[in-house]
C-alpha positions in Angstrom: 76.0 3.3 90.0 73.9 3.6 93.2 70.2 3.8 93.9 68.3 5.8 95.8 66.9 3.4 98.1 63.7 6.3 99.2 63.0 6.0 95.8 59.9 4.1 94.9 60.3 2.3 91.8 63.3 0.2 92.9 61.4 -0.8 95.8 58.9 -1.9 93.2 61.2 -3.5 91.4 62.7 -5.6 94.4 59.1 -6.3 95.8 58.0 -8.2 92.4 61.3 -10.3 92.8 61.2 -11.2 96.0 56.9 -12.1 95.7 58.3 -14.3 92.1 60.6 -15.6 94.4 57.9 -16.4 96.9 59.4 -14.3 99.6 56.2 -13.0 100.7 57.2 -11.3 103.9 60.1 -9.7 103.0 57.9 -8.7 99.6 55.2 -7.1 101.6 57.8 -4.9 103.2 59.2 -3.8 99.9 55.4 -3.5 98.4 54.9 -1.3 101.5 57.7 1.1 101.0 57.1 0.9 97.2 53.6 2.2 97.9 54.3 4.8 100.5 56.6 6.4 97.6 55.5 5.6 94.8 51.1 5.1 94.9 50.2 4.3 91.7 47.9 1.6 90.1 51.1 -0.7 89.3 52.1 -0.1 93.2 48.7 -1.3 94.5 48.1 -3.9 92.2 51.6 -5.8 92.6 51.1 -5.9 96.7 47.2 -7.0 95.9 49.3 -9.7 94.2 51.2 -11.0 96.7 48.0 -10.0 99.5 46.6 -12.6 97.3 49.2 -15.6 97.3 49.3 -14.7 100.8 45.4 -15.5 101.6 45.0 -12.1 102.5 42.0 -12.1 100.5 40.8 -8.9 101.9 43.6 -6.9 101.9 44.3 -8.0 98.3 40.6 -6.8 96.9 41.1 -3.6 98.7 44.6 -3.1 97.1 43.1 -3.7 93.9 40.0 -1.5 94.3 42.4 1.4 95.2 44.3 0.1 91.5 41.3 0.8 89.9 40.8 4.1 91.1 44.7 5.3 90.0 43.8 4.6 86.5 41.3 5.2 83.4 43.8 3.7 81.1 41.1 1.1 79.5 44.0 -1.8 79.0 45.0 -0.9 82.7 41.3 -1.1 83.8 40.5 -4.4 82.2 43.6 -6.0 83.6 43.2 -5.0 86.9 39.6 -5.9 87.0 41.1 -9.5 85.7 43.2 -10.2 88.4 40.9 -8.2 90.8 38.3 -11.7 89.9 40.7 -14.1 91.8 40.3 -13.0 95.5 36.5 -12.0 95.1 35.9 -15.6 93.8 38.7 -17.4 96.5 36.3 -15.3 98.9 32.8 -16.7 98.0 31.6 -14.0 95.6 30.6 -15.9 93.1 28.7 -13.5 91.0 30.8 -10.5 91.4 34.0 -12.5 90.9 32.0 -14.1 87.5 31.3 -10.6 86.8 34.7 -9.5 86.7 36.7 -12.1 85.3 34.5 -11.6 81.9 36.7 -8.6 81.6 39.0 -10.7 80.0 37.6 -10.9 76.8 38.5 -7.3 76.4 42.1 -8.2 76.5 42.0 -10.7 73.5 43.5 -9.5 70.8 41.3 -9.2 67.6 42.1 -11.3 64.9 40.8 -11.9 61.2 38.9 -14.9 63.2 36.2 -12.2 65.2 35.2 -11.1 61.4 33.8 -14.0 60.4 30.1 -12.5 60.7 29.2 -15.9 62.6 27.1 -14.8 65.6 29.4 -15.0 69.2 29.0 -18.0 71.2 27.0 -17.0 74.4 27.3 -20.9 76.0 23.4 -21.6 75.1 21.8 -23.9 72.4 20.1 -22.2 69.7 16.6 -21.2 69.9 14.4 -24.6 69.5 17.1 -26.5 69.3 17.1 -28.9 72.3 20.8 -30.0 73.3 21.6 -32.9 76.3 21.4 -36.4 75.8 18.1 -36.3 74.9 18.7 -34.6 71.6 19.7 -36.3 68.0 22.6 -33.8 68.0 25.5 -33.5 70.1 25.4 -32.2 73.5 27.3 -30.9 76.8 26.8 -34.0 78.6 
């Protein structure tokens, strides 16, 4: 059996290997093919990947950006703005990257345990309840 070696998705396919293999450069080369043939979200988004265990922070948040924009798919969308969170924080972005990475909690699969009709956890105390070591209950720190 052969394979069409202009064809994109075995360049895809031998990009994510070599980047798991942490062969970075000779990744990038296949990502780069991959993408000239084949530019689709799945394309963009595993170079961003290796952009990103490369430091090329940029490069990486522009790859993933142009993900975004291949795809309405919500599951596809929420993933990509997952991993999209890693090289705006690594950058500085601190709010954006915060921002983003909450997208995760659309990924979590719900379970018998989200219909418990207990109100979600949103990090603070309850109203006029003082937490903290100054408190008779149990606090953060």
């Amino acid at each position: 059996m052969t394979i069409d070696s202009e064809a994109g998705r075995p360049r895809a396919m031998l990009a994510n290997v070599l980047h798991q293999q942490q062969r970075y450069a000779e990744a990038m080369v296949e990502h780069e093919l991959a993408v000239a043939r084949m530019p689709d979200y799945t394309t963009y988004g595993n170079r961003a990947l290796t952009r990103y265990e490369t430091g090329d922070l940029q490069g990486s948040i522009v790859d993933f950006l142009e993900a975004l924009q291949r795809t309405e798919e919500a599951a596809h969308v929420a993933s990509i703005g997952v991993d999209l969170a890693y090289p705006v924080l690594a950058s500085g972005d601190l709010r954006r990257g915060f921002a983003l990475y909450e997208e995760r909690w659309c990924r979590v699969a719900k379970s018998q345990v989200w219909d418990l009709g207990i109100p979600e956890w949103t990090g603070l105390g309850e109203p006029g309840r003082q937490t903290g070591p100054d408190s008779s209950g149990p606090g953060l720190w």
